[in-house]
N, C-alpha and C positions, 0 to 999 in steps of 0.2 A: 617653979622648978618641978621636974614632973618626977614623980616618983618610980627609980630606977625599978624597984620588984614590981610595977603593976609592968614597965613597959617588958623587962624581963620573962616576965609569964607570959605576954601578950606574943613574943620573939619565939618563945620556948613552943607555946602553942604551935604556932604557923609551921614549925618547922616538923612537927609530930604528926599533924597532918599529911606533910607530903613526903612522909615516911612510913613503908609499914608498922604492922605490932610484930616483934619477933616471934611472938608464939604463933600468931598468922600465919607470916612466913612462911615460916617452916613447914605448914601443914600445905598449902598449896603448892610447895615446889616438889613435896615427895608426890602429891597427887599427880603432878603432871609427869611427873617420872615413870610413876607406872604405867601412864597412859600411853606415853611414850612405847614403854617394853611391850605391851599389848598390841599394839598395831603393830612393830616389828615383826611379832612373834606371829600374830595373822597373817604378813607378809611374807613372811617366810613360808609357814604350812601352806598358802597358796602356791608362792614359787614351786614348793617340792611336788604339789599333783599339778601344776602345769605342765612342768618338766619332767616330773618323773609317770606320770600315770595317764594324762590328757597330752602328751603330744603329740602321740602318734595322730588321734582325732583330731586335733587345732590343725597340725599339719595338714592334714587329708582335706578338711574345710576350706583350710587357707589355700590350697591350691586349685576345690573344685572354683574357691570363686574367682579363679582368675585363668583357668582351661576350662578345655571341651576335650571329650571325645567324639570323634570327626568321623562315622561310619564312611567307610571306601566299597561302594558297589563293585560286584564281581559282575564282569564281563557276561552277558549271557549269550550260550552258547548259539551259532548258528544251525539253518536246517538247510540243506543243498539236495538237488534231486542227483542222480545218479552218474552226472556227468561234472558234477560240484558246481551246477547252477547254483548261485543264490535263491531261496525263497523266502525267506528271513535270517535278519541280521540284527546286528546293535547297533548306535551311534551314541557316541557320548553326550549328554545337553547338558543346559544347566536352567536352573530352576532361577527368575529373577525375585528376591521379595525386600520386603524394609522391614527397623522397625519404629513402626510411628512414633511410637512415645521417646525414643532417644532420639527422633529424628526432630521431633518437634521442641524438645528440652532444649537440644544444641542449637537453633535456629531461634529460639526462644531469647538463647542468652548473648548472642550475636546480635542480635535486635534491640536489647535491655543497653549493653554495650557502648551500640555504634547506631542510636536511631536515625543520623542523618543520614547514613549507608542506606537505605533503602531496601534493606537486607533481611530477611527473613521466613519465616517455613514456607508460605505462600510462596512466595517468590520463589525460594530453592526447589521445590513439588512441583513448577508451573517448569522450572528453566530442567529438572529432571526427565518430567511428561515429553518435556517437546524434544528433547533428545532423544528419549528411548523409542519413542516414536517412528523421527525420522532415521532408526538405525533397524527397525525392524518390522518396516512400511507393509501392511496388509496382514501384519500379525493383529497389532492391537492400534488402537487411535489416542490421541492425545485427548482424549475429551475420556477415554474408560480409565486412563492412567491418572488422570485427575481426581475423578472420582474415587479411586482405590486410595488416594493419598489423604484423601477427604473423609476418609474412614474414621469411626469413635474406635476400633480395637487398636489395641498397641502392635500388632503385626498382621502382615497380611506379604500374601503371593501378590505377584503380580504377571508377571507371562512364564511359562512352560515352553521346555524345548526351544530354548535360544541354542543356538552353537557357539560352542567354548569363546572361540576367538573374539565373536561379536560382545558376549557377556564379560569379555576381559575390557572391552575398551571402554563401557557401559560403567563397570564399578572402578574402573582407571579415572574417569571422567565425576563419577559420583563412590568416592565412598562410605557412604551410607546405604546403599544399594546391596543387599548379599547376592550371592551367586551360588544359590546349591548345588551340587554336582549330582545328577542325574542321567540316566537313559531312556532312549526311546527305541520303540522296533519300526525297520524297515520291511517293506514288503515289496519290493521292487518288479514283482509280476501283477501288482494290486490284485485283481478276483482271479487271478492262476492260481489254480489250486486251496483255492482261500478256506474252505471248508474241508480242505485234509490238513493245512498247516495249522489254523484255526487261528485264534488273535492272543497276545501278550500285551500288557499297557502298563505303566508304574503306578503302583499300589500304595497308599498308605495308612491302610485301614489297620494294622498295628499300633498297640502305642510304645512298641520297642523301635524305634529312629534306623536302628541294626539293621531290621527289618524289612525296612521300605527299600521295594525292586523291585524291577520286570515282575509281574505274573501272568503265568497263561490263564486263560478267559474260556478258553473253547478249543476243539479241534486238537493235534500231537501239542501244539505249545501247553497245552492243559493235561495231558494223558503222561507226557515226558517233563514236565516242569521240572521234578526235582535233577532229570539229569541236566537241564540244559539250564540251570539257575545259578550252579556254580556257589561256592560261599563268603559270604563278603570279609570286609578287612576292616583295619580301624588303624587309625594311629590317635596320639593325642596334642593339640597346639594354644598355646597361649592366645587369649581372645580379649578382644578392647571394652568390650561390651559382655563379657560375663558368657553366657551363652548364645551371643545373636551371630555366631558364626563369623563374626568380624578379624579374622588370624592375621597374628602378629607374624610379617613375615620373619623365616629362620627360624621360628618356634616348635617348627612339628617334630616329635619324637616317637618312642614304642610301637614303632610303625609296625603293624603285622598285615601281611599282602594279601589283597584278595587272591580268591585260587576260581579264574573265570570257569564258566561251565563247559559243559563237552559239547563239539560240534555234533549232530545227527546227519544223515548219509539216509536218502530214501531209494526205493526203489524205483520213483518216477522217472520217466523222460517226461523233461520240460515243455517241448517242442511237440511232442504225442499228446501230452493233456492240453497244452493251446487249443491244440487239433478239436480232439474231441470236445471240448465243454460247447466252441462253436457250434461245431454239427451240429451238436445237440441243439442247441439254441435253433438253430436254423430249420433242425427239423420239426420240432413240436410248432415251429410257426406254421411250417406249411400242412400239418397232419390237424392243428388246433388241438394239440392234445393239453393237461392240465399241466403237463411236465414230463421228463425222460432223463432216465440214467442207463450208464454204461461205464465196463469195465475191459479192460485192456489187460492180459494177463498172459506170462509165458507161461507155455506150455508145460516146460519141464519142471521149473522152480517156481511155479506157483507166485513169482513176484510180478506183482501190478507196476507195469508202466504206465501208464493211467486211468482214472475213475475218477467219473464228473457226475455232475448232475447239469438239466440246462441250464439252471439258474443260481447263482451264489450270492455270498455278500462280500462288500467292499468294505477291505478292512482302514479305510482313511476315511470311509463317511458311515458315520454313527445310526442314520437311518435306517442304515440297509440292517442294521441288527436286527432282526426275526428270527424267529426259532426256527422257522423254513425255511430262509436263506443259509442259516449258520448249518443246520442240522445237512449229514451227508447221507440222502435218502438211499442211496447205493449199498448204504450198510443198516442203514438206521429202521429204513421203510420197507417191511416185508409183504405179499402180494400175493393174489392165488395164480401162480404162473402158468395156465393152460397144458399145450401141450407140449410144451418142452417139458414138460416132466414125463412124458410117454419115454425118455432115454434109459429111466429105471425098470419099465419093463422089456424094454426091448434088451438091453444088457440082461437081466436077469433069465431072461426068456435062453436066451444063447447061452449062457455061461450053466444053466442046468441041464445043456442038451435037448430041449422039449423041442425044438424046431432050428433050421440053419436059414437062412436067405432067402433063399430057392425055395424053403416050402411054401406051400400053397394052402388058404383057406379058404372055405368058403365064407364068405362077411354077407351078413344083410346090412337089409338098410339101417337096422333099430333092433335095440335087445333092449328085453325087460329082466331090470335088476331092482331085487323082492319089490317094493310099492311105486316106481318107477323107471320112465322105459327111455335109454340113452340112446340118441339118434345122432349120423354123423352131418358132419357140416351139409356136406350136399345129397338130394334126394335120389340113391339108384335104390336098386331089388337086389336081391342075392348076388354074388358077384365071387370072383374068384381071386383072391388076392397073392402075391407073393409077399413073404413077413416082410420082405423090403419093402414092398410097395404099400404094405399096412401102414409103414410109420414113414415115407416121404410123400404120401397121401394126406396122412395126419387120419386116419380112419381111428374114431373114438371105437368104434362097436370090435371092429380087429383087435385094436387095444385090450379092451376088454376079456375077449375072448383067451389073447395068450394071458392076461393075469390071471381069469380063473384055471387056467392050467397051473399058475405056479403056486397057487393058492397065499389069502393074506397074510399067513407068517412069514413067508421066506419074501415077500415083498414088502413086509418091513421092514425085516431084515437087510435086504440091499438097500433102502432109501435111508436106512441109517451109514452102513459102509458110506454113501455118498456125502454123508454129514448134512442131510436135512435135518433141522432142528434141533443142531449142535450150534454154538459161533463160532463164526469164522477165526477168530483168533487173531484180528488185524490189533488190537489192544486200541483201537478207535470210542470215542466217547459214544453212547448209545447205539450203540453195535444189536443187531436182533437177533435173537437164533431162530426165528423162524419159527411157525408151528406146527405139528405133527399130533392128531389125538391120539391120544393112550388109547392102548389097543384095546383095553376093558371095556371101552367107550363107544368103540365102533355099534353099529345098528345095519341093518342087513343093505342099506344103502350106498354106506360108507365107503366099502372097498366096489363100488361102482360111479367114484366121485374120484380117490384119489390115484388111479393110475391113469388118468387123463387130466390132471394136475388142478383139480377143484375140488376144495376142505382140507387142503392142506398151504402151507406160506412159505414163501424165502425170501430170503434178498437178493439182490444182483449180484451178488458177490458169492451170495450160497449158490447160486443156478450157473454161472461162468465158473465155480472149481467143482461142480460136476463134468461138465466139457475137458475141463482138465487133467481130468483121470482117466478118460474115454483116450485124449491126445496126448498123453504120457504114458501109454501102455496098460492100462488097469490103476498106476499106483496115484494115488490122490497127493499132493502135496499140500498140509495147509498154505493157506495165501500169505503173503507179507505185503510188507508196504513199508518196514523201516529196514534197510541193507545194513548198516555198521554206526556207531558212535566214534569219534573221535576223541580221545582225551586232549587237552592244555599243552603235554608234551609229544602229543604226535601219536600216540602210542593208539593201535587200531583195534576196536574192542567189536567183532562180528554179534552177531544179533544170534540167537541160540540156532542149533538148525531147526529146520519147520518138522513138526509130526510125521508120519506119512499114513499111509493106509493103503493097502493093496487091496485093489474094489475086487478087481476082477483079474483073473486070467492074462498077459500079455496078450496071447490068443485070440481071448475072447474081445479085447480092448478094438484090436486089428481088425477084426471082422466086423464089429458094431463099428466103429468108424468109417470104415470103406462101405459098408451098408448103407452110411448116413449121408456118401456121396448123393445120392437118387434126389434128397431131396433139392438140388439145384438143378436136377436134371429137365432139358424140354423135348418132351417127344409128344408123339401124334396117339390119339383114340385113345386119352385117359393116361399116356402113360409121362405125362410132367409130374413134377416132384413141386412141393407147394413153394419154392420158393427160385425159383430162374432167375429171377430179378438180384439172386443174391449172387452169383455166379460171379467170377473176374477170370475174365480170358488170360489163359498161361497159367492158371493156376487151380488143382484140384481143392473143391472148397466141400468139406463136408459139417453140416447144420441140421436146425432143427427149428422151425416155425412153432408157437405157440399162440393163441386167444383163449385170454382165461374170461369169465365173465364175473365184475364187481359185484360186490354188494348195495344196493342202493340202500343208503342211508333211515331213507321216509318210510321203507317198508320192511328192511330188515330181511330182506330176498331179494334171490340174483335178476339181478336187471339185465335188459333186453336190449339195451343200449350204452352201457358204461363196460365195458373190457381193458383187460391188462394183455397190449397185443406185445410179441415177446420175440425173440431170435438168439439163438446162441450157436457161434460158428467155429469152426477150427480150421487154420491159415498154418501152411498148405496141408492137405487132410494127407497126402503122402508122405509127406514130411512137415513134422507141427512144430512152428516157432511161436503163435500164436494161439489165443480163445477170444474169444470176444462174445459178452451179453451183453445183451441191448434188454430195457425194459421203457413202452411208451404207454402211459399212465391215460387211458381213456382218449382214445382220441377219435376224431368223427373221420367211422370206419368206411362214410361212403368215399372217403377223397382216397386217390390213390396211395396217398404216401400215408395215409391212417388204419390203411387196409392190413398192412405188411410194413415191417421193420428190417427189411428183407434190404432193400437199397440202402439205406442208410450202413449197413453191414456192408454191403459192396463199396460205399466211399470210406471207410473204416479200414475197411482190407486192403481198398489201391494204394490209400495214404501207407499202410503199415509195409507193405511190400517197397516204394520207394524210400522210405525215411531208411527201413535197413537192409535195402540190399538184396531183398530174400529171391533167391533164385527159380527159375520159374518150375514146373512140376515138371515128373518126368513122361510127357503123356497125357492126355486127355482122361478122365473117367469113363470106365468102360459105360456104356449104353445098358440099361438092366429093363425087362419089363417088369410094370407093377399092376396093370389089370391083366391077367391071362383069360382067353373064349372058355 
């Protein structure tokens, strides 16, 4: 019989065991009580700076990661010449790129997936290539689009300048594929006028995204960028992918509009610069000269209907980028212009009374001036000249003589009135003013060099708005070349008025001009004027022949065979709608057409007279001698 107290304790025990101790107990249930209130109570003072202190930040967080803002390019302004030709324009594109790392994740896990599907990044990258390919055949190839997809970076471009439509069917077809919205410029004349409009291309050299737009490069689209830039816009759209541009359509909000840029309005005719930049070309071929510019300029307002150089660059082929192509040596490239600059003493000469027309000099052949002796183009002896026939002879030594009558203050004085080695004020990128030495400077030489237009520079543009103050009555107009701007709303914003300067006299304007008839004049025993060849029947042409002589480089003195041969005309000299300077840049003087710039002015003049209409003279120019017994 088993003893009830041992099995009793043995019962008692088992049961003690899987029972607490009361005092136990009670000590771990308050402990977990407090523990309890502790983490409450941390939960709490967490909720209250969530809520109360961090939400505005969690917020703003929690929304950058799941929008963008979506920079909206401003329109950039067009540039039109004077008849609202286009010369550049805008066109919307778009920018194609991916981004690899989501592209290859999502293909990754489609492959993990569904390995019998045969389905993945290779595959979608190769079935991508060959689409974009054949949808924008001779842009890019299926063999560079592979390779772009083949890339280790997590994103990457892939073509530039798709059009809208095409890049909608492309990311319709692929969306993985982004579609940045970008611009491109249009040059619809290609090298018309390429070196006055200059080049604009999209930029991304900021790291504000805002930022990235047309900028001009060169030429007005660089000189006016900020007018024609316009300022861009933004709105902001929910995106799939954080920032890869992927919007969720209907998500866009806080749109603020770009405000596009202002059109420009130039003073060119389209059709007149065609013209010319040919010629040009056409005639430095047949003179072999290095190069030639020329300026097209009314008479009265000083605006250029055109100025070329022969050679430019083409703003679609990257090659042509040189600084001599881009560069407008018409404004940029100054020159020692011979004797077309003899029009500042012979204006001056008349406008001080020291002689009229009709007088008469004696000229030799050769004067010495202090440590050297100035001889004219061709060998006579003493000789009887009339002041006309001094300067459409182009007689350096006659020259001379009437400037030491005016003496060299008052003759720098009028080469400045003419705005030698002032700028022209065209607001063109490397514009020259030309040089003129300080008078302190001069050496007893000096003023026996520059009134026969050597040691001193211009540009073709400073040397044709001389001609223009001659054929506007004395008053000089500064030059233009941009007519008005256009605002977004239409609204017509004119360009400032130009300067002016009254050179000379109405009077005296009149007389030098009809003086300067002679020199197209052809008569017998001495008495042609140097340029006949410039002549256009119907129509009174008064000009001015120059040959300056270069600097040759190896010796650092004027060379014997490198000249700046020069012309500057006024159309019709009775009545002036036009100026015209020619400058042909060293050309071999034995061929006819290198001798004289003289024709090249006469096909200048025909064209300008048909394009507008200009009615013929009233009269032939009187007949004047210029050698008298």
């Amino acid at each position: 019989m088993a003893r009830p107290g041992r099995r009793s304790y043995g019962a008692r025990m088992r049961q003690v065991a899987g029972q607490p101790n009361a005092a136990t107990g009670k000590g771990r249930y308050v402990g977990v009580r407090i523990a309890l209130v502790a983490v409450l109570v941390l939960a709490g003072l967490k909720l209250v700076q969530v809520q109360g202190f961090q939400a505005a930040a969690l917020s703003a967080k929690a929304e950058s990661q799941r929008s963008t803002t979506i920079p909206i390019p401003a329109k950039r302004g067009s540039i039109v010449d004077r008849n609202n030709v286009k010369l550049a324009f805008t066109v919307e594109t778009r920018a194609l790129s991916v981004n690899l790392r989501a592209m290859r994740k999502a293909w990754d896990e489609v492959a993990a997936k569904n390995p019998a599907g045969g389905q993945n990044y290779e595959t979608r990258a190769a079935d991508a290539a060959r689409f974009i390919a054949a949808k924008l055949p001779g842009r890019v190839t299926e063999a560079e689009l592979l390779a772009d997809f083949r890339k280790t970076t997590s994103f990457t471009y892939l073509v530039d300048g798709v059009e809208p439509s095409i890049a909608e069917e492309i990311t319709k077809a692929f969306p993985e594929i982004g579609a940045e919205v970008r611009a491109a410029r249009e040059y619809p004349g290609d090298t018309l006028a390429s070196n006055v409009v200059g080049l604009a291309n999209w930029r991304m050299d900021d790291p504000d995204v805002s930022k990235h737009s047309l900028q001009g490069l060169a030429g007005l689209e660089y000189t006016l960028n900020a007018d024609l830039a316009g300022q861009p816009g933004r709105y902001v759209a929910d995106t799939k992918q954080g920032n890869d541009n992927v919007i969720i359509p209907g998500t866009e909000r806080d749109v603020q509009p770009a405000t596009p840029g202002n059109d420009v309005v130039l003073t060119l005719d389209s059709d007149t610069q065609y013209f010319l930049q040919n010629a040009l070309a056409d005639y430095v071929r047949q003179s072999h000269a290095k190069g030639a510019s020329a300026v097209v300029m009314d008479a009265k307002t000083g605006e250029i209907y055109a100025i070329a150089d022969d050679a430019t660059f083409d703003p679609y082929d990257n090659k042509t980028y040189t600084q001599s192509l881009m560069d407008l040596q018409a404004v940029s490239t100054p020159f020692e212009p011979g004797s077309v600059n003899k029009i500042v003493t012979a204006t001056a000469a008349i406008d001080q009374g020291l002689v009229t027309p009709e007088s008469v000099l004696q000229v030799p052949g050769s004067l010495k001036v202090a440590d050297h002796t100035v001889h004219d183009a061709w060998v006579h002896g003493t000789q009887n000249f009339s002041v006309t026939g001094i300067f459409a002879k182009s007689s350096n030594v006659g020259t001379l003589l009437l400037a030491q009558q005016l003496g060299p203050d008052k003759y720098l004085d009028y080469l400045k009135r003419f705005g030698i080695g002032q700028s022209a004020g065209l607001g063109l990128s490397g514009e020259s003013r030309g040089f003129v030495p300080p008078r302190n400077t001069w050496t007893g030489t000096t003023f026996g060099n520059l009134p026969i237009g050597q040691g001193l520079s211009m540009t073709v543009v400073q040397m044709t708005a001389m001609y223009q103050a001659i054929a506007n009555n004395g008053l000089r107009v500064q030059p233009s070349i941009v007519k008005q701007e256009i605002r977004p709303d239409g609204t017509v914003v004119p360009k400032a008025a130009p300067e002016t300067t009254q050179v000379v006299s109405p009077e005296t304007a009149t007389t030098v001009r009809n003086m300067m008839r002679a020199v197209t004049q052809t008569g017998r025993n001495g008495n042609s004027g140097t340029a006949p060849t410039a002549a256009l029947e119907g129509y009174q042409i008064s000009g001015k022949t120059g040959t300056g002589q270069q600097v040759n480089p190896a010796t650092g003195a004027y060379s014997d065979t490198l000249y700046n041969i020069t012309f500057a005309g006024i159309l019709p000299a009775d009545n002036p709608r036009f100026v015209v300077g020619i400058r042909l840049d060293a050309p071999d003087t034995t061929l006819p057409a290198g001798h004289s710039a003289a024709p090249l002015f006469h096909d200048i003049a025909s064209y300008l007279t048909q394009r507008f209409q200009i009615p013929l003279s009233d009269g032939t120019a009187p007949y004047v001698p210029l050698v008298l017994p």
